[in-house]
TORKOL-4160 file (C-alpha; in steps of 0.2 Angstrom, whole numbers, padded with zeros to 4 digits, m for minus):
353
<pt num="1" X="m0167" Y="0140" Z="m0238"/>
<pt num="2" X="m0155" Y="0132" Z="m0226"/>
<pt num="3" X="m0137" Y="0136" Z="m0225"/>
<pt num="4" X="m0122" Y="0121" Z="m0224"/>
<pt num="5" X="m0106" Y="0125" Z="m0214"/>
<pt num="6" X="m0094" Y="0136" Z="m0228"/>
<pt num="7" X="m0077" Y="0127" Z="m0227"/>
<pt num="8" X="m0067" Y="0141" Z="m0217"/>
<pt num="9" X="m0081" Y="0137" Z="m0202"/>
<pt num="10" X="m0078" Y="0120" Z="m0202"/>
<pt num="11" X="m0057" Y="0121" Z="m0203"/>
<pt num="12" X="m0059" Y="0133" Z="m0187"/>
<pt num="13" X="m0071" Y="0121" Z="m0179"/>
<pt num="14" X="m0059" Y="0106" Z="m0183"/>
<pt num="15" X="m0044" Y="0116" Z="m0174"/>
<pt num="16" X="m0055" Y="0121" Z="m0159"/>
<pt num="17" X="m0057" Y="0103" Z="m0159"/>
<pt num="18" X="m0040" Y="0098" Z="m0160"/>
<pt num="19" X="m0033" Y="0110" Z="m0147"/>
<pt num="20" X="m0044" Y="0103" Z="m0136"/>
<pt num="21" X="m0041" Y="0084" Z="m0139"/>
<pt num="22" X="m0023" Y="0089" Z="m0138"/>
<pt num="23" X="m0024" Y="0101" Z="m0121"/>
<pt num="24" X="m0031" Y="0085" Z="m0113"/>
<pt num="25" X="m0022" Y="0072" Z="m0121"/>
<pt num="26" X="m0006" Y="0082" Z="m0112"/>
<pt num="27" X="m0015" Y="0084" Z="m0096"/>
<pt num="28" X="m0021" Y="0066" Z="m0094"/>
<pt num="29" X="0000" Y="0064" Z="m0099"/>
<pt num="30" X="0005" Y="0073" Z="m0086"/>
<pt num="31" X="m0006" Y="0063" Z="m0073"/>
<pt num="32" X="m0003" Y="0047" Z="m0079"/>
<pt num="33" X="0016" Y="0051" Z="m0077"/>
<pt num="34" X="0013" Y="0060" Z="m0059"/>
<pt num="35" X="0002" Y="0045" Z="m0055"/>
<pt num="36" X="0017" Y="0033" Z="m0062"/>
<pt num="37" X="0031" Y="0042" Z="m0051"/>
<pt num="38" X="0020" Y="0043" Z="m0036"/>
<pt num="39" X="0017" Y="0025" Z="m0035"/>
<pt num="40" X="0032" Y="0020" Z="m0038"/>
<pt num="41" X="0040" Y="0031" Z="m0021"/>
<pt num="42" X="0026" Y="0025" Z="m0012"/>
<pt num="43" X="0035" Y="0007" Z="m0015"/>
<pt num="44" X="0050" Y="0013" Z="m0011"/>
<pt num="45" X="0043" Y="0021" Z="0003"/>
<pt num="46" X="0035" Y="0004" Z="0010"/>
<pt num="47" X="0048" Y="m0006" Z="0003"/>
<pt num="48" X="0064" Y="0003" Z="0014"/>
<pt num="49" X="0052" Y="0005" Z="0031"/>
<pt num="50" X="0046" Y="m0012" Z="0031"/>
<pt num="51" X="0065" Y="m0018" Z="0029"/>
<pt num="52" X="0072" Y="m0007" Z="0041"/>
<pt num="53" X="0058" Y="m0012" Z="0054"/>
<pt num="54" X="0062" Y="m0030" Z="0053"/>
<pt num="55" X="0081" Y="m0026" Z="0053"/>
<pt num="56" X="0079" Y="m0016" Z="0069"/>
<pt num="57" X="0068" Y="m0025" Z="0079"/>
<pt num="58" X="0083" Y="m0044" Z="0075"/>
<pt num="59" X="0094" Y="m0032" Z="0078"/>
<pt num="60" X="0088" Y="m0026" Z="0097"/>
<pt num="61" X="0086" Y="m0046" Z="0102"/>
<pt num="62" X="0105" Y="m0049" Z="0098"/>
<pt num="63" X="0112" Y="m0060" Z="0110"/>
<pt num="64" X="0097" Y="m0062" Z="0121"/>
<pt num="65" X="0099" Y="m0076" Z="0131"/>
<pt num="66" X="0117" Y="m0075" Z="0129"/>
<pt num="67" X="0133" Y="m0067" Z="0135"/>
<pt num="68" X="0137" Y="m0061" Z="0118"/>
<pt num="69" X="0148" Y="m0076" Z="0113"/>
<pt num="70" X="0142" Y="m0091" Z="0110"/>
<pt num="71" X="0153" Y="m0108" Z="0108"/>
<pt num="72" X="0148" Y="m0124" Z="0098"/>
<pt num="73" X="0139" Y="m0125" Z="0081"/>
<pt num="74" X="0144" Y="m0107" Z="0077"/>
<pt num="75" X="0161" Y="m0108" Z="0085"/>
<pt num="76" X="0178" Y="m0108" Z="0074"/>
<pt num="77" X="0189" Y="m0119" Z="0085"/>
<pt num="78" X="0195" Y="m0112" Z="0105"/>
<pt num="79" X="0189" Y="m0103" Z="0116"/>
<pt num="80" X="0195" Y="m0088" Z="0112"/>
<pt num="81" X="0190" Y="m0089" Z="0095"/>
<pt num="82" X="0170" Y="m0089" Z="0101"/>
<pt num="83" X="0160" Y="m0080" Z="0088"/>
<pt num="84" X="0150" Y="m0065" Z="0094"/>
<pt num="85" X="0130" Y="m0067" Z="0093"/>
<pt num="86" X="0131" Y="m0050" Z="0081"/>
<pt num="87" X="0142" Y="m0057" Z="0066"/>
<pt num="88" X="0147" Y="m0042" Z="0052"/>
<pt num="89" X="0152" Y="m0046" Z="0035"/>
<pt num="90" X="0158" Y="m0028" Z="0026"/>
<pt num="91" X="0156" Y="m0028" Z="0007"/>
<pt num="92" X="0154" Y="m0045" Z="0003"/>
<pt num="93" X="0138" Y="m0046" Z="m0005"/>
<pt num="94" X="0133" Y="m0039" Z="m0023"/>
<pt num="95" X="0139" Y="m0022" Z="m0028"/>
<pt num="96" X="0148" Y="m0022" Z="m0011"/>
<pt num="97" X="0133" Y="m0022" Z="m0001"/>
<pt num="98" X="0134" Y="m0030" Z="0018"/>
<pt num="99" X="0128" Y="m0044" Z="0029"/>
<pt num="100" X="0123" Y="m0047" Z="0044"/>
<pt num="101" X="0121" Y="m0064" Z="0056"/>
<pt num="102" X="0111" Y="m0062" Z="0071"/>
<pt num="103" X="0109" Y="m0076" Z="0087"/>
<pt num="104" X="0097" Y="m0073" Z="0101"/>
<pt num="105" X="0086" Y="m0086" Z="0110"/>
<pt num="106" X="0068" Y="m0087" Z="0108"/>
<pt num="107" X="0059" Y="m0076" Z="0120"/>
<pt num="108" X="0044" Y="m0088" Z="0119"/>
<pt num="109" X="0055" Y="m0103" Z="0124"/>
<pt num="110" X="0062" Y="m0101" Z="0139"/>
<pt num="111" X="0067" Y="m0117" Z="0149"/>
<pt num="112" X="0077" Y="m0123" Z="0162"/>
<pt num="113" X="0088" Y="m0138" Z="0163"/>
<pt num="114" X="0088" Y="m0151" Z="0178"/>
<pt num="115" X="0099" Y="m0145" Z="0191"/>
<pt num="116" X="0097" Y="m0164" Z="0197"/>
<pt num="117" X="0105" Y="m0171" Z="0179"/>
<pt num="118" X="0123" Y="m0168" Z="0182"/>
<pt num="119" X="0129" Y="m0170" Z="0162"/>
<pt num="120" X="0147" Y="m0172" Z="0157"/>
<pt num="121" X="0153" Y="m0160" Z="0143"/>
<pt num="122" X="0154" Y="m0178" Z="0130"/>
<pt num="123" X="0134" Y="m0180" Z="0135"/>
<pt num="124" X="0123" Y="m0181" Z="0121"/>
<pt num="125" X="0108" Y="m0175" Z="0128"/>
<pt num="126" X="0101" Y="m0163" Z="0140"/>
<pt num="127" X="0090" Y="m0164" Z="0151"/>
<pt num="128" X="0077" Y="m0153" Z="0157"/>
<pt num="129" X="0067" Y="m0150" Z="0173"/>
<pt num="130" X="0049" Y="m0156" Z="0169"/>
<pt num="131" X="0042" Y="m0149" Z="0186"/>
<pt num="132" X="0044" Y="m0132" Z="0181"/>
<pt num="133" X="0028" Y="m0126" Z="0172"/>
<pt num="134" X="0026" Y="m0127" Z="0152"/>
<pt num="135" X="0046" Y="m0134" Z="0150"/>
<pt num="136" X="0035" Y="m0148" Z="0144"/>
<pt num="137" X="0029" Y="m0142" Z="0131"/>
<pt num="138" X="0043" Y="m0130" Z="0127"/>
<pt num="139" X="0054" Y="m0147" Z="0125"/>
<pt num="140" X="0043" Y="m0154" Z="0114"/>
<pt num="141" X="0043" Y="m0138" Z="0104"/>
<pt num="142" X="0061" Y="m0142" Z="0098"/>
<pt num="143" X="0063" Y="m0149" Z="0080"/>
<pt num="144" X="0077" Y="m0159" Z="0075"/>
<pt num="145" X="0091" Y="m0150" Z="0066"/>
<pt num="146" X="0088" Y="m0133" Z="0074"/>
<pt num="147" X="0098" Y="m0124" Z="0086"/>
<pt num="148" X="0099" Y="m0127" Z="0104"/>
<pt num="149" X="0106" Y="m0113" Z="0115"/>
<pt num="150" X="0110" Y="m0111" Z="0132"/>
<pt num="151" X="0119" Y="m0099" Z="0144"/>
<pt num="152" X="0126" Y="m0104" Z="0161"/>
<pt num="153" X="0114" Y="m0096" Z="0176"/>
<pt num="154" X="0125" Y="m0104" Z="0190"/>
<pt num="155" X="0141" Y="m0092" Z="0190"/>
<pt num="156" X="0137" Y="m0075" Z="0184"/>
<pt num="157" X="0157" Y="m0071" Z="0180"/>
<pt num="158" X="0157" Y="m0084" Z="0166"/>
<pt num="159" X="0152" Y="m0081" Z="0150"/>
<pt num="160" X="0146" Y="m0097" Z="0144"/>
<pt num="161" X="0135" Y="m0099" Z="0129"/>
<pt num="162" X="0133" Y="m0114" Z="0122"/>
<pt num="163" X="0125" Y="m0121" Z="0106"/>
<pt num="164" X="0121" Y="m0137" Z="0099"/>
<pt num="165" X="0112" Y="m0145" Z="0083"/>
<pt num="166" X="0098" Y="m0154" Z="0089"/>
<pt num="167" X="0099" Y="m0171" Z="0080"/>
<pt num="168" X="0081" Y="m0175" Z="0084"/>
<pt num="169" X="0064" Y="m0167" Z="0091"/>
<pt num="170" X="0062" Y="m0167" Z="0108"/>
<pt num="171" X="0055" Y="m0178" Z="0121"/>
<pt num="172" X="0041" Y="m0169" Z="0130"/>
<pt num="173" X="0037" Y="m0185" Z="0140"/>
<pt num="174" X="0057" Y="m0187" Z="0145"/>
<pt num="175" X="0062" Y="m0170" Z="0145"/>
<pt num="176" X="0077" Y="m0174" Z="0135"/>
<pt num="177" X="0083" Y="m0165" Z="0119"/>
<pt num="178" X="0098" Y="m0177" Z="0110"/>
<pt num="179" X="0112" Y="m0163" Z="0102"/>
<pt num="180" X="0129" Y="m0166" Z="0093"/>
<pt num="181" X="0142" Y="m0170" Z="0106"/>
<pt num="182" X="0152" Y="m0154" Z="0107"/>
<pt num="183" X="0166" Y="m0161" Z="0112"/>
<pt num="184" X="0169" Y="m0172" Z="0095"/>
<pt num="185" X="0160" Y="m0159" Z="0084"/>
<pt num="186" X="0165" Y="m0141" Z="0090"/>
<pt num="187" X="0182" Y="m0135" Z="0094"/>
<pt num="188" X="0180" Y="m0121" Z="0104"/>
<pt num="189" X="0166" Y="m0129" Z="0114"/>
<pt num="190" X="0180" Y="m0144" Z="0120"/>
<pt num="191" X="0190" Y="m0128" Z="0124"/>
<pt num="192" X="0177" Y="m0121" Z="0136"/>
<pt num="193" X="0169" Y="m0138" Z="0142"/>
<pt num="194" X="0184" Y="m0153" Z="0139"/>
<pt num="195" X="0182" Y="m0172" Z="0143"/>
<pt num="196" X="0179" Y="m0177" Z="0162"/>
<pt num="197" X="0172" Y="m0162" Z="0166"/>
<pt num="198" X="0152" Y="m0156" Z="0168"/>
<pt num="199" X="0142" Y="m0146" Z="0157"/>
<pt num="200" X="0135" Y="m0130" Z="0169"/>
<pt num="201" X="0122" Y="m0136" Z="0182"/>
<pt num="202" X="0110" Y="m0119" Z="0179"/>
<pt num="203" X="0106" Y="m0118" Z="0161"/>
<pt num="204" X="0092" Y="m0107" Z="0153"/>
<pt num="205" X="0091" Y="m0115" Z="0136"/>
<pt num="206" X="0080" Y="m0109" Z="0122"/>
<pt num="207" X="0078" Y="m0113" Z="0103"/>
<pt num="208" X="0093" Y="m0101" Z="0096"/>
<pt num="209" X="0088" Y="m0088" Z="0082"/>
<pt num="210" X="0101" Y="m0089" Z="0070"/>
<pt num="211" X="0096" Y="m0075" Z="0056"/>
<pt num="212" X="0109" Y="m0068" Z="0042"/>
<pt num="213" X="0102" Y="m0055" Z="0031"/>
<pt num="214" X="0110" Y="m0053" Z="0015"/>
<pt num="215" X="0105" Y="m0045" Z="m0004"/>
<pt num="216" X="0102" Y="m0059" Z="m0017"/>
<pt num="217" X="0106" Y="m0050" Z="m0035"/>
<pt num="218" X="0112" Y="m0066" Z="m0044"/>
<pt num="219" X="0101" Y="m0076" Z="m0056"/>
<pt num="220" X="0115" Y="m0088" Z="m0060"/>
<pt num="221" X="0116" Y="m0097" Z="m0045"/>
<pt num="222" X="0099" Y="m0104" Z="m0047"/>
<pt num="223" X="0096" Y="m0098" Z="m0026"/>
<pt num="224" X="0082" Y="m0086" Z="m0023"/>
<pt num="225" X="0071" Y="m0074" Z="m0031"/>
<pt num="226" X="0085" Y="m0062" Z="m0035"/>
<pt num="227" X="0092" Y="m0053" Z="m0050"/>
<pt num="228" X="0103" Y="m0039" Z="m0056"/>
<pt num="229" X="0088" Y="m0030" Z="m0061"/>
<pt num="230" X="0077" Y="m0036" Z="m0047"/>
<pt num="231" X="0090" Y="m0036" Z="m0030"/>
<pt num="232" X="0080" Y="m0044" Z="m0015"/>
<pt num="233" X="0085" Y="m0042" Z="0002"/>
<pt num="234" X="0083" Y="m0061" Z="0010"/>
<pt num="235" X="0085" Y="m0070" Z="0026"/>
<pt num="236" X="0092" Y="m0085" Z="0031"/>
<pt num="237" X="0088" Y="m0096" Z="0044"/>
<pt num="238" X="0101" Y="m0109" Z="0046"/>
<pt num="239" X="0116" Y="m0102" Z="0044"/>
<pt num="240" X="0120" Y="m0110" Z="0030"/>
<pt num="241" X="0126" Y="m0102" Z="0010"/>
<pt num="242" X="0112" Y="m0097" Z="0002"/>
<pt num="243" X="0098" Y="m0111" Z="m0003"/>
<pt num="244" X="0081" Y="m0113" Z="m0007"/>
<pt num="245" X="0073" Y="m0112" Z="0011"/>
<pt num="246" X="0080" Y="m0093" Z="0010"/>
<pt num="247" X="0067" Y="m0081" Z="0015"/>
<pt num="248" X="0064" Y="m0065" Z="0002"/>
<pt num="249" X="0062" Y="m0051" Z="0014"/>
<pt num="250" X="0059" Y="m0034" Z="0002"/>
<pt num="251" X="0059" Y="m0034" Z="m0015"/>
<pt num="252" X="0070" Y="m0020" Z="m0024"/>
<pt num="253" X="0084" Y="m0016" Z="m0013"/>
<pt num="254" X="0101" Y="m0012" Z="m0022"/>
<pt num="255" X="0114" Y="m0010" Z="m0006"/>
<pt num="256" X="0112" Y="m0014" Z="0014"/>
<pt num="257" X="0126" Y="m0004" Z="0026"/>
<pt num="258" X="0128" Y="m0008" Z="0043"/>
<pt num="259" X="0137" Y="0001" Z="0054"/>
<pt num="260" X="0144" Y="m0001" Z="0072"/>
<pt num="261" X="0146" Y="0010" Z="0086"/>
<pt num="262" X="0157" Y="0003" Z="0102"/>
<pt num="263" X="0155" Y="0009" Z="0121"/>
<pt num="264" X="0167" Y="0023" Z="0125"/>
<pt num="265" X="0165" Y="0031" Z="0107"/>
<pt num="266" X="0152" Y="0044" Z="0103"/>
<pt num="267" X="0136" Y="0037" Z="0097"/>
<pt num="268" X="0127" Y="0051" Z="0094"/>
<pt num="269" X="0136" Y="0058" Z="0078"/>
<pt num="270" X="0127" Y="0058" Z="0063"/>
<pt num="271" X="0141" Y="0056" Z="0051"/>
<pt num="272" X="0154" Y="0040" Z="0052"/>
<pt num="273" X="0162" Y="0047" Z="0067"/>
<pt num="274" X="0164" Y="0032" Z="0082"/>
<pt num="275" X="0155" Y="0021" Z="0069"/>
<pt num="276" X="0165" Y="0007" Z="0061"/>
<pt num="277" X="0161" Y="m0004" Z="0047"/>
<pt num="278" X="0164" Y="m0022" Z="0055"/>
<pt num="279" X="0163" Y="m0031" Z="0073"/>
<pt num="280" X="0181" Y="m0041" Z="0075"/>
<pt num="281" X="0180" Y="m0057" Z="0079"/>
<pt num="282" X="0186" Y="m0062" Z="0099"/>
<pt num="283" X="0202" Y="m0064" Z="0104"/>
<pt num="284" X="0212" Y="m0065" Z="0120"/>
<pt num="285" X="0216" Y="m0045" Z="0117"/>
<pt num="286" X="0205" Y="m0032" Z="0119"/>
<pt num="287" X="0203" Y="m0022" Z="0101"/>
<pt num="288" X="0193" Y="m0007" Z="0096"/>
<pt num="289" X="0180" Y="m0016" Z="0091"/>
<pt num="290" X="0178" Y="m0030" Z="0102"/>
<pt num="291" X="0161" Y="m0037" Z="0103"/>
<pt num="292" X="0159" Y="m0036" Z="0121"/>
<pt num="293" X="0160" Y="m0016" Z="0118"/>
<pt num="294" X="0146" Y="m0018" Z="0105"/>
<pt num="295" X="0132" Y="m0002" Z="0109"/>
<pt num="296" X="0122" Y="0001" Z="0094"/>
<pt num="297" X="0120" Y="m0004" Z="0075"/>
<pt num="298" X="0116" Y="0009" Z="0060"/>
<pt num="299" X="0107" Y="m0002" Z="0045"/>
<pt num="300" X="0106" Y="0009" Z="0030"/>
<pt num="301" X="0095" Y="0003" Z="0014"/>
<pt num="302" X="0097" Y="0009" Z="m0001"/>
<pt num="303" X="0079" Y="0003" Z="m0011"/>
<pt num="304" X="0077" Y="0008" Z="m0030"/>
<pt num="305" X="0060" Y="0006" Z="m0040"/>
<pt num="306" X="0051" Y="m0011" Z="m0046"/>
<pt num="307" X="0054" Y="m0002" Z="m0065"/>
<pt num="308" X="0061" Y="0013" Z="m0075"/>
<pt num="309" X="0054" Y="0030" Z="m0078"/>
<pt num="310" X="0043" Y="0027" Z="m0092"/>
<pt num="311" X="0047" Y="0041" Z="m0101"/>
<pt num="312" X="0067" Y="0039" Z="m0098"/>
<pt num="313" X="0068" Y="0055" Z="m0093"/>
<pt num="314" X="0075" Y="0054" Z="m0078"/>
<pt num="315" X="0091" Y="0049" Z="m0075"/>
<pt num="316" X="0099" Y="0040" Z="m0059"/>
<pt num="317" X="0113" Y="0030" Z="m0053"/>
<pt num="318" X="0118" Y="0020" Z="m0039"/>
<pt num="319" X="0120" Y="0029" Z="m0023"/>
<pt num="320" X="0135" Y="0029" Z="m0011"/>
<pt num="321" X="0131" Y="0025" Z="0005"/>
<pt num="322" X="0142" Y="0018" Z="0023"/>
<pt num="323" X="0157" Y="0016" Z="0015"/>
<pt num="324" X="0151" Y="0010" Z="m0001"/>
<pt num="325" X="0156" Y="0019" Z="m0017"/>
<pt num="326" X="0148" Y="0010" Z="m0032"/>
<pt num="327" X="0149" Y="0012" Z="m0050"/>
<pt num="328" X="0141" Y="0028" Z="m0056"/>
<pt num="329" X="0132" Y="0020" Z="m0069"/>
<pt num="330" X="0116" Y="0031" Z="m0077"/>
<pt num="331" X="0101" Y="0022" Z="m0075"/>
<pt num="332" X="0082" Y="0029" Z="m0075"/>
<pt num="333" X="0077" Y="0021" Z="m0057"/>
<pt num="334" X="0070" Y="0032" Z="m0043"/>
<pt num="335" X="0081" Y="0028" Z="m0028"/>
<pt num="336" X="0076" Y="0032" Z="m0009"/>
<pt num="337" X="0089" Y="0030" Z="0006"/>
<pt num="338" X="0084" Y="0027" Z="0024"/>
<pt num="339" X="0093" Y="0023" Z="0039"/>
<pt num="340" X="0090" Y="0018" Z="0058"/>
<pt num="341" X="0100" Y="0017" Z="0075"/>
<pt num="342" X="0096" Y="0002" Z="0086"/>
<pt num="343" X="0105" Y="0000" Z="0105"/>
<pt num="344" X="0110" Y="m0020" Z="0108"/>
<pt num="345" X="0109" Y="m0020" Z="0126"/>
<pt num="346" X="0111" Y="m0039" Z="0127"/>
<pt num="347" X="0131" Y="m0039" Z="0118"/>
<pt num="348" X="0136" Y="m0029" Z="0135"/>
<pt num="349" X="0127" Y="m0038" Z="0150"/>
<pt num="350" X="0144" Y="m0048" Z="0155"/>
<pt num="351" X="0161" Y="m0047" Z="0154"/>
<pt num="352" X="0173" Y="m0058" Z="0146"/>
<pt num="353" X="0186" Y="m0065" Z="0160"/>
């Protein structure tokens, strides 16, 4: 006679059952929400060292190419009012966040002008020496509306730096590249190179790197990938407000501090001691943070995560960084900070007489 399961074995049989289905239920809980928070640092974690590493490495070519002031289509009228290839902007982005305009030369195009062409400072063009090896093909690298930047070779006490629009590609059969004349168009470029007289007869000249880093956070204005809940931090190429040929950089960074250490003031501290918030802009006075004194630049990124903790258990709020001090408002984003130091040896190479 075969015997069926009595009622009490199969009430203890369901709870062994159910202990089990719940003990891994919970375990496979708990990994999924391990797994979740893993991921989403490792973001972060990729996120903030691939912004700091394109940061830092525009950061080290400021003014390469340069004597750390440039004149002409950056310039904001006189000579003295030249604007500095390392341009700060504190606090004026979203949620107080910074910004940052950098201006070197192109490494990779690196040409001469023709001595022999002696140019007035109302010339339209300039010329370069086709007899020197690949200015040829470096010429005809130039597209029009980009930036045109030279520095003067022939006297190494003057600082000039100048910097046109090209207004067309140019000529590698001529050797000519057709700019803006400064002297109607720029101010402090007529300041530094006024009518009747010539531009510099030993310019290096390059295509001018013009990057301004800032944090888009506004889906109102119809300009870039950004939102409140989705901050990108972008890059812009023409020095111009924000538009559509922006570049996202990182995705999911809340605030960018940059920080600014001046020769003759201790570098080395960890805290904001002989760091300063902004770079002034030149004058005929020597202030505490004059440009030509610039030594080192501290970018700080604060990135948060691409989502919420699922669970809403953790609690968050945005962090204070530089001398930012945002809103303390609770939120359930991971956060991770990371910062870098970066020398700007090319601000310093000559000085200002």
């Amino acid at each position: 006679m075969k015997r069926a399961f009595t009622l009490i074995e199969l009430l203890i049989a369901i709870a062994i059952g159910t202990f089990v289905v719940g003990a891994l239920y919970a375990l496979f809980s708990i990994q999924l929400k391990q797994f979740i928070f893993q991921d989403l640092q490792m973001e972060m974690h990729q996120n903030v060292r691939l912004g700091l590493d394109i940061l830092s490495r525009t950061g080290r070519t400021a003014g390469l190419g340069t004597t750390g002031r440039i004149v002409g289509a950056l310039g904001a009228g006189g000579e003295a009012n030249a604007l500095p290839a390392v341009i700060s902007y504190d606090g004026t982005g979203p949620g107080g966040s910074d910004a940052i305009t950098i201006v070197s030369q192109d490494p990779n195009l690196i040409m001469y002008a023709d001595p022999d062409e002696l140019r007035d400072c109302t010339d339209n063009t300039v010329a370069f020496d086709l007899e020197r090896p690949g200015n040829a093909d470096k010429v005809g690298e130039i597209a029009a509306q980009e930036f045109l930047l030279c520095s003067d070779l022939s006297n190494p006490q003057q600082t000039r730096s100048l910097m046109w629009v090209a207004q067309s590609a140019g000529d590698a059969t001529t050797g000519l590249v057709t700019v803006t004349d400064g002297t109607t168009a720029y101010a402090d470029f007529s300041s530094l190179c006024p009518v009747g007289e010539n531009m510099p007869t030993a310019m290096q000249c390059s295509r001018a790197d013009v990057v301004t880093f800032y944090i888009d956070a506004d889906d109102t204005d119809g300009v870039g990938p950004g939102s409140d809940e989705h901050p990108v931090l972008m890059m812009d190429l023409d020095f111009e407000s924000p538009d559509d040929d922006d570049v996202p950089v990182v995705d999911n960074v809340e605030d960018m501090q940059i920080e600014y250490c001046f020769f003759g003031t201790d570098c080395s501290s960890t805290d904001s001691a002989g760091w300063t918030n902004s770079v002034d802009s030149y004058s005929d006075s020597n202030t505490a943070n004059d440009p030509d004194d610039l030594y080192m630049l501290r970018f700080t990124l604060v990135v948060r995560s691409s989502r919420e903790d699922p669970s809403n258990a953790y609690e968050g709020a945005p962090l204070a960084v530089g001398n930012n001090s945002p809103t303390a408002t609770t939120d359930h984003y991971y956060r991770q900070v990371l910062a870098t130091e970066v020398s700007v040896r090319n601000m310093r190479v000559l000085s200002w007489l």
